[in-house]
C-alpha positions in Angstrom: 31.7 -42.1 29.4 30.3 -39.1 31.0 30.8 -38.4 34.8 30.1 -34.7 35.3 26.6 -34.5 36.4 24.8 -33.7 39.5 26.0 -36.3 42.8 23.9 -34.6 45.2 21.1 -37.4 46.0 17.5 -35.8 45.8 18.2 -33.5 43.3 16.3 -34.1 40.2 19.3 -34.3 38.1 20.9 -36.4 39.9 23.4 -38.5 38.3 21.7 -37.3 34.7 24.5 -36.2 32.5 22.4 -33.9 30.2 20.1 -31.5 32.2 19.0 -27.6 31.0 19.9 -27.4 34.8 23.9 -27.2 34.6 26.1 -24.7 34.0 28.9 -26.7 32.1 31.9 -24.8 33.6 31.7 -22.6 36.4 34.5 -21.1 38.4 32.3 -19.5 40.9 33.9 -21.5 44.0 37.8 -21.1 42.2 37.8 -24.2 40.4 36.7 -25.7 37.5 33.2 -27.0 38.2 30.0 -27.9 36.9 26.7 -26.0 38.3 23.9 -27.7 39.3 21.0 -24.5 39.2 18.6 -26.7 40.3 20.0 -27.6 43.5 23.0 -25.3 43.6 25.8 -27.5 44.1 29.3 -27.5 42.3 30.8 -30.8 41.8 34.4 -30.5 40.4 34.8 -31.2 36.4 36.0 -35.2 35.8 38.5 -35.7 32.9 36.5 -38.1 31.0 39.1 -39.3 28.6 41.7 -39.4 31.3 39.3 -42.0 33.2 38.6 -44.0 30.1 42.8 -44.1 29.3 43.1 -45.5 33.3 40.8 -47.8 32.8 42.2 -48.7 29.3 45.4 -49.5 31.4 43.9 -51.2 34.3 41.7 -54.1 32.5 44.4 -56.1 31.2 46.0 -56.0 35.0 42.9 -56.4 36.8 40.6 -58.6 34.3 43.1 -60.6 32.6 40.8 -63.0 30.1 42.1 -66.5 29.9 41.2 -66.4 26.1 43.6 -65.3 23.4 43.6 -61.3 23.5 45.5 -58.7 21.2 48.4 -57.8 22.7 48.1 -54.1 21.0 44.4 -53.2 21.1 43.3 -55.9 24.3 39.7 -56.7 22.0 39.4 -60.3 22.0 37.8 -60.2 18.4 40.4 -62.3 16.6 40.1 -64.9 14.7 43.3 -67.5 13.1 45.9 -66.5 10.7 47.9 -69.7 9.7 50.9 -70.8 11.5 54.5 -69.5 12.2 57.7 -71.9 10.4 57.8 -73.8 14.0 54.1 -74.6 13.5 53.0 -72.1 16.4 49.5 -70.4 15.5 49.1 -67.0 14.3 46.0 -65.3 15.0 45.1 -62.0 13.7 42.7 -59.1 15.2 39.1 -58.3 13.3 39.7 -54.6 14.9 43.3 -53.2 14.7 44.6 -56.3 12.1 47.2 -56.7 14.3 49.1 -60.4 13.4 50.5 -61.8 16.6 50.9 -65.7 18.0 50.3 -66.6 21.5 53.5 -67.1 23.8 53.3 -71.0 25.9 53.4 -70.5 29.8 56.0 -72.2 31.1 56.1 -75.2 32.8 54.1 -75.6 36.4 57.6 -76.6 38.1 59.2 -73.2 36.8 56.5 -71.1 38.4 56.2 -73.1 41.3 59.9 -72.9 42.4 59.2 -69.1 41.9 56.0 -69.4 44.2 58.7 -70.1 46.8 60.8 -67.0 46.4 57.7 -65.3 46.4 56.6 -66.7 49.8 60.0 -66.3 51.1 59.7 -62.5 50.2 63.4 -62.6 48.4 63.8 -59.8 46.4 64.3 -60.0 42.8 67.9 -59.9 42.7 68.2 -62.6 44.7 65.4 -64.6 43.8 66.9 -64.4 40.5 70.3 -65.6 41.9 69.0 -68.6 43.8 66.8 -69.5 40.8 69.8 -69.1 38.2 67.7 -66.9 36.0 68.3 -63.9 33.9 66.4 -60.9 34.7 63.8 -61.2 31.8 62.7 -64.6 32.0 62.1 -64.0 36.3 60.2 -61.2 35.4 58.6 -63.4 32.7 57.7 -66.1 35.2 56.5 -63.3 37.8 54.1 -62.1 35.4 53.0 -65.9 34.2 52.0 -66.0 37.7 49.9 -62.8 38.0 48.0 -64.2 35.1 47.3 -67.1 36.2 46.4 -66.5 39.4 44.3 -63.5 38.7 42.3 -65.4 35.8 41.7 -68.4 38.4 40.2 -65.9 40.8 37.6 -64.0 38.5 36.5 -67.3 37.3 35.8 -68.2 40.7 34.5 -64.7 41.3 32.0 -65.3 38.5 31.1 -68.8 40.0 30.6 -68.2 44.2 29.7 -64.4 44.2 25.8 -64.0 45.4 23.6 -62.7 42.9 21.0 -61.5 44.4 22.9 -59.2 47.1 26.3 -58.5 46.8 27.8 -55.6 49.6 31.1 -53.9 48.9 33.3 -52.0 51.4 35.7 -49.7 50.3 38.7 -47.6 51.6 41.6 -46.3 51.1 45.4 -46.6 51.8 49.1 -45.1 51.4 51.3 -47.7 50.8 55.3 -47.4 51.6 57.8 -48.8 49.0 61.7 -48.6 50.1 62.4 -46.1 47.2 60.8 -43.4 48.5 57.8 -43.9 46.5 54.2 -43.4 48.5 51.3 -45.0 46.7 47.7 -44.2 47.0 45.8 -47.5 46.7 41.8 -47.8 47.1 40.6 -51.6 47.7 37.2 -53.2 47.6 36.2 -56.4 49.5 32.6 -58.0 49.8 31.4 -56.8 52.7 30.7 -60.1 54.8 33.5 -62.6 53.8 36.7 -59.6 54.0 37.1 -60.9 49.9 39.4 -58.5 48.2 37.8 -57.8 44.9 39.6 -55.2 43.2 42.9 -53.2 44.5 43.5 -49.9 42.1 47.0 -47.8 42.8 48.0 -44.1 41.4 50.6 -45.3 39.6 50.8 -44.2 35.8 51.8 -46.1 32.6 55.0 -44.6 30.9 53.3 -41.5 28.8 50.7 -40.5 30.9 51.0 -36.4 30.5 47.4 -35.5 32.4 46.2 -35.6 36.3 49.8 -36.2 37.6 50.0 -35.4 41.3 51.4 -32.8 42.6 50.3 -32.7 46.1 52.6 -32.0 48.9 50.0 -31.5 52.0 47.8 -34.6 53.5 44.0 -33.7 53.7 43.2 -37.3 54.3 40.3 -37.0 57.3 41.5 -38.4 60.5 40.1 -40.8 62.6 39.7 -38.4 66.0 39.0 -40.6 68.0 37.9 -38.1 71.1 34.4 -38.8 72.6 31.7 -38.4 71.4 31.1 -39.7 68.0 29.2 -36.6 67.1 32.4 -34.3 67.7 34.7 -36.5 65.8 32.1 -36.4 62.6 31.9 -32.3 62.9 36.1 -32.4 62.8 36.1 -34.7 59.8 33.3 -32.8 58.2 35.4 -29.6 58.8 38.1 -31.0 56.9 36.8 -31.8 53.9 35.4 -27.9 54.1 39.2 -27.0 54.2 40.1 -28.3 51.2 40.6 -26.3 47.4 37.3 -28.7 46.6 35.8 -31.3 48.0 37.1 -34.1 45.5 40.7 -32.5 45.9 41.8 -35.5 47.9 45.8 -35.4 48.9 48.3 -37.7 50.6 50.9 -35.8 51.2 54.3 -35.1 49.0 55.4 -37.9 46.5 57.3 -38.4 43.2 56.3 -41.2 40.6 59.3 -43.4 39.0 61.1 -41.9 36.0 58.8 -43.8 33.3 55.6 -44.0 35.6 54.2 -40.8 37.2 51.3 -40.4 39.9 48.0 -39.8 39.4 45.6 -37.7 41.4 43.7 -39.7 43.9 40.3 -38.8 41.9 40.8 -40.0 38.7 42.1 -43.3 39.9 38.9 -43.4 41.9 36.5 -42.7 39.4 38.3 -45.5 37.3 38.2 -47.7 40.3 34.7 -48.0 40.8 33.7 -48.3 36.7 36.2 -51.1 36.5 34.7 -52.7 40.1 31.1 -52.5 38.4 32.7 -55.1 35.2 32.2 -57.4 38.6 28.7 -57.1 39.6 27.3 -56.5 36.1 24.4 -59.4 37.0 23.7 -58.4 40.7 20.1 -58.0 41.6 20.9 -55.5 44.3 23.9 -54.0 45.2 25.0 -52.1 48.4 28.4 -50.0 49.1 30.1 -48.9 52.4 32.5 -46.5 51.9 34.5 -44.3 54.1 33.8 -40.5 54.4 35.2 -39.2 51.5 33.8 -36.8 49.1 35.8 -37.9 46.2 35.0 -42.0 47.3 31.8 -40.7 47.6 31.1 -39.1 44.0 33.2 -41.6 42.4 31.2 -44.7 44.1 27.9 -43.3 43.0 29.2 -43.2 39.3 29.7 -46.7 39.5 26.2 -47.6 40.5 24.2 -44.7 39.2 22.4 -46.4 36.5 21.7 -49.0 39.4 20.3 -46.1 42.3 18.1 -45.4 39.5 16.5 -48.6 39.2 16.3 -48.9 43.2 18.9 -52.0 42.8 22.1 -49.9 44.8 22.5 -47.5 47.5 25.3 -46.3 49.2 26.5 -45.7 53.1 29.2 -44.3 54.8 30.9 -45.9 57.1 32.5 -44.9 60.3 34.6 -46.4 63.0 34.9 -45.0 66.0 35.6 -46.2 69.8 32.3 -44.4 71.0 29.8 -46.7 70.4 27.2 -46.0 73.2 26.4 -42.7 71.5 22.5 -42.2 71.2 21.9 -41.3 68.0 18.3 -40.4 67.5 15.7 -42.8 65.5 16.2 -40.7 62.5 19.9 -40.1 63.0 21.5 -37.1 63.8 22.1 -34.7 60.9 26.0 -33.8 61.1 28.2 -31.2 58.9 27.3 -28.7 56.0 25.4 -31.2 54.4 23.0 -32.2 57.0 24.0 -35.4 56.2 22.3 -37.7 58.8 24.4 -40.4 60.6 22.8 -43.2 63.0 24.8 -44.6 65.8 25.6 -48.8 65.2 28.1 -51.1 67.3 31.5 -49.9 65.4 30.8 -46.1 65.3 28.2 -44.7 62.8 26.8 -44.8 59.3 25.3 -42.8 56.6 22.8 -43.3 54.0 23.9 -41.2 51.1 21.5 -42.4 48.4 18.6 -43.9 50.6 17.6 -42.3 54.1 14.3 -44.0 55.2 14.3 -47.9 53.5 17.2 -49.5 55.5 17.5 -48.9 59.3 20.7 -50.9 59.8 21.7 -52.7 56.4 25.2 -53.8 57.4 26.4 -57.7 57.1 30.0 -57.8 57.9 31.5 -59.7 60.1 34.5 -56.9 60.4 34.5 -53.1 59.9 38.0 -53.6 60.0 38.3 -56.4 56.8 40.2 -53.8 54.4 42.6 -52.6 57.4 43.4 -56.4 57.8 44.5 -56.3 53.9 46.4 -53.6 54.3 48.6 -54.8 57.2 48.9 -57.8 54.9 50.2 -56.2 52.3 52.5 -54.0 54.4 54.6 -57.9 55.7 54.5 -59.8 52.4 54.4 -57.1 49.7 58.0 -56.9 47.8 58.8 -53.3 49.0 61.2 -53.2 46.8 60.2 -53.0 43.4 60.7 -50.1 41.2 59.0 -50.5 38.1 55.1 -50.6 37.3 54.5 -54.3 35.5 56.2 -56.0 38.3 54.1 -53.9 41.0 51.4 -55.1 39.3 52.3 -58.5 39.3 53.2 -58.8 42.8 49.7 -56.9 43.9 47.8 -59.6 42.2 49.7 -62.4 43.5 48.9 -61.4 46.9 45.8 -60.4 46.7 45.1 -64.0 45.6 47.3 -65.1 48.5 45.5 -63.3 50.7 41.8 -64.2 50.0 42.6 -67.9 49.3 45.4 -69.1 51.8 44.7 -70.3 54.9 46.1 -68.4 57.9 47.8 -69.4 61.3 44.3 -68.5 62.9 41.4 -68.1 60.7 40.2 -69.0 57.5 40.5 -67.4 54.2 37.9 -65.0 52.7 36.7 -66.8 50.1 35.9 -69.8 52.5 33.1 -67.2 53.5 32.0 -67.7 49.8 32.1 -71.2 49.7 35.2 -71.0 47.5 38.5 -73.4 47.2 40.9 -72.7 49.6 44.5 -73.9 49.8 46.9 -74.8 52.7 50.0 -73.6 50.5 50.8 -71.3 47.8 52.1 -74.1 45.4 48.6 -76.0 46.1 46.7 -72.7 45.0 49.0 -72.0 41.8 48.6 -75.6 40.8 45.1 -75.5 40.8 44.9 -72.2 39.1 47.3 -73.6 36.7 45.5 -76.9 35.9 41.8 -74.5 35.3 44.5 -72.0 32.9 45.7 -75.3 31.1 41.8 -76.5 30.9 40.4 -73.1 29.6 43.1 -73.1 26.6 42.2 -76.0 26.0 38.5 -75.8 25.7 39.4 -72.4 23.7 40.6 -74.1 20.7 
C-alpha cells in the first residue's frame, strides 16, 4: 500500500505513487511532507504500515465472513484437521498452520432475550443481572450478535446495492461516552437511501505504539452559518489555512482507555476509505460527497484513485448551509487558496474536486442531512457506557444494523430505499439474520 503521492487533481502525478516529480521528504512548510515539483504542492507523509495495521484490525469488525476464518492470522485459507475427543472439527490454516476448531453460536433464544436488553438500553451490569449471566458468556452473546448481524447485512449489501452507480456521503462525528472518553468516528451511507455502510472510530487495539493522539485544540471547520454562503466558505477555508497542515485534523483534548489509545483522525481516515472500497469493488461508477475537509478529502481520493483514473469515480464536497438563494455563477464561484470552485444547489453548495466541467448538479439524495440523522441515533440508543474496545465494537455494529433495517415511528428504514428486508422488531431482524448464519454454515461444509 502506498498513499503518499500527489492529491492535487490536474496535476500530472496525480495520485501516481512513483514520479521523478517528488521530493520524498521535505520539511519546507515545518512538517514532514512529500513535494510535488511539478505542481508545487506538499501533502503531509501517510504512515503506510500504520494504515495497513488499522485496517488489519478493522476487517474482522467490519467484514466479518460467515465462513470458517483463523482466529490468529484472519486468512480464510484453511482446510480440515481431524476432530477434537468430543467429535468437534479441527481445522488447520494453509498460511500461519495455526490448529484451531470453530466455537457453536448459541442458541437463537439466548441471543434474542439479549436483543431485549439491548433495545431496552440496560447496561451491562444490569443486563447481566436480569439475564443471570456471568460477565464472559454476556459479552460472549453480545459479540454472537455483532456477528451475526453484521454478516447478514454485507450479504445483503452484496445482493441490493446498484451496480452500476453507487453514491456515498461521508462525514464525520465526536461521539460522547460517560467515561470521559471523546471518539472521533467517520461514517459512510449511500447517498440516496441514508444506508450506513461503514462506521470507523479512533480507537486503538491494545499495543498500538504509532499515530496516538495527542490533540488538545478543536480545528474541526464550523458550520457559520452567517449569510451569504460565499463568506461562510472563505471562514471555513481560512481554517483549514490555520492549521500545523492541512490533514492535521483535531477534535479537541481526549485520553484513550488504559489498553486502547486514540488514533489521529488521519490515519483512521485513510483506513476508512480503503476498507469502504472492499464494498464497491464491482461498481461501474462511483461518486463520493464528502464534507470540506482536507484530510477527508486526500484520504477519499485514495480510496478511488485507481477508479478517477479510469473515469469510473469523482468526488464533491458537500456543503450545508441556510443561504440557499445565493447566485453562484454558471461556472461556480472559485472560493479559498485553492480556487476551488463551488456552485450554489438547494442545501448550500458543492464542489467538484476531481471533475469540474462533466456533472452540473450530480447529487441524488433525498437528505443532506442522512449521516446527522445517524448520529443523533446513535447519541439515544448507543450503550454510553462501555469502556472496553471489543464490546464498543459490538454495540456499533448492532446498531448500525438496527438503524438501517428497523422500522421507525415515522419513516421507513434505509435499506427499504434498496429494496432490502426490513423488520418491525429487533428479535424479527436477528432471527432472520440468524436463520441466513445457520444456512451459510451449513452450505459451508
Amino acid at each position: 500500500m502506498q498513499l503518499n503521492c500527489c492529491k492535487s487533481w490536474g496535476c500530472k502525478n496525480f495520485g501516481k505513487p512513483n514520479s521523478p516529480d517528488y521530493e520524498p521528504i521535505s520539511y519546507h512548510l515545518g512538517y514532514p511532507a512529500l513535494h510535488c515539483k511539478n505542481c508545487g504542492s506538499y501533502p503531509p507523509l501517510v504512515d503506510n504500515s500504520l494504515v495497513e495495521t488499522l485496517m488489519t484490525q478493522f476487517i474482522p469488525v467490519q467484514l466479518p465472513t460467515w465462513r470458517n476464518r483463523c482466529p490468529n492470522c484472519q486468512k480464510l485459507n484453511i482446510q480440515r484437521s481431524g476432530k477434537t475427543a468430543s467429535g468437534n472439527q479441527r481445522f488447520r490454516c494453509r498460511d500461519c498452520a495455526k490448529v484451531f476448531t470453530q466455537p457453536k453460536p448459541p442458541d437463537y433464544a439466548e441471543l434474542a432475550l439479549l436483543m431485549q436488553e439491548i433495545v431496552a438500553r440496560r447496561p451491562a451490569t444490569a443486563a447481566i443481572e436480569r439475564l443471570n449471566l456471568s460477565p464472559k458468556r454476556y459479552y460472549q452473546l453480545l459479540h454472537w450478535c455483532a456477528i451475526i448481524l453484521t454478516g447478514y447485512s454485507r450479504l445483503l449489501e452484496s445482493l441490493c446495492l446498484p451496480t452500476n452507480f453507487l453514491a456515498l456521503q461521508s462525514e464525520s462525528y465526536v461521539l460522547n461516552l460517560q467515561s470521559g472518553l471523546r471518539v472521533w468516528l467517520i461514517t459512510s451511507a449511500e447517498s440516496v437511501s441514508g444506508y450506513q455502510l461503514l462506521t470507523t472510530h479512533n480507537i486503538g487495539a491494545k499495543g498500538t505504539s504509532r499515530g496516538i493522539y495527542q490533540g488538545d485544540v478543536d480545528n474541526r471547520l464550523d458550520t457559520f452559518a452567517e449569510r451569504p454562503l460565499t463568506d461562510a466558505l472563505k471562514k471555513r477555508y481560512q481554517q483549514l489555512m490555520n492549521r500545523y497542515h492541512f490533514e492535521d485534523l483535531q477534535y479537541g483534548a481526549s485520553k484513550g482507555w488504559p489498553d486502547a489509545p486514540l488514533i489521529q483522525p488521519a490515519p483512521i481516515a485513510y483506513a476508512h476509505f480503503q476498507l469502504l472500497r472492499l464494498t464497491y469493488s464491482n461498481k461501474e461508477h462511483i461518486h463520493h460527497y464528502l464534507e470540506q475537509d482536507s484530510c477527508i478529502r486526500s484520504a477519499a481520493i485514495m480510496g478511488v484513485v485507481d477508479e478517477i483514473a479510469q473515469q469510473q469515480a469523482e468526488i464533491f464536497y458537500l456543503f450545508a448551509h441556510p443561504d440557499r438563494q445565493t447566485a453562484f455563477l454558471a461556472d461556480g464561484r472559485p472560493v479559498g487558496w485553492w480556487k476551488d470552485r463551488w456552485f450554489s444547489t438547494p442545501f448550500g453548495g458543492y464542489c467538484p474536486i476531481t471533475e469540474r466541467v462533466q456533472y452540473s448538479y450530480p447529487f441524488q439524495m433525498r437528505d443532506i442531512h442522512t449521516n446527522q440523522h445517524y448520529f443523533d441515533y446513535l447519541s439515544v440508543n448507543l450503550n454510553s457506557k462501555v469502556k472496553r474496545l471489543a464490546p464498543l465494537n459490538d454495540h456499533l455494529q448492532i446498531q448500525r444494523c438496527r438503524y438501517n433495517f428497523i422500522h421507525r415511528a415515522t419513516e421507513a428504514p434505509p435499506a427499504h430505499y434498496l429494496n432490502m428486508p426490513t423488520f418491525k422488531t429487533s428479535e424479527a431482524l436477528l432471527h432472520a439474520a440468524y436463520n441466513a448464519y445457520v444456512d451459510a454454515k451449513q452450505a459451508h461444509k
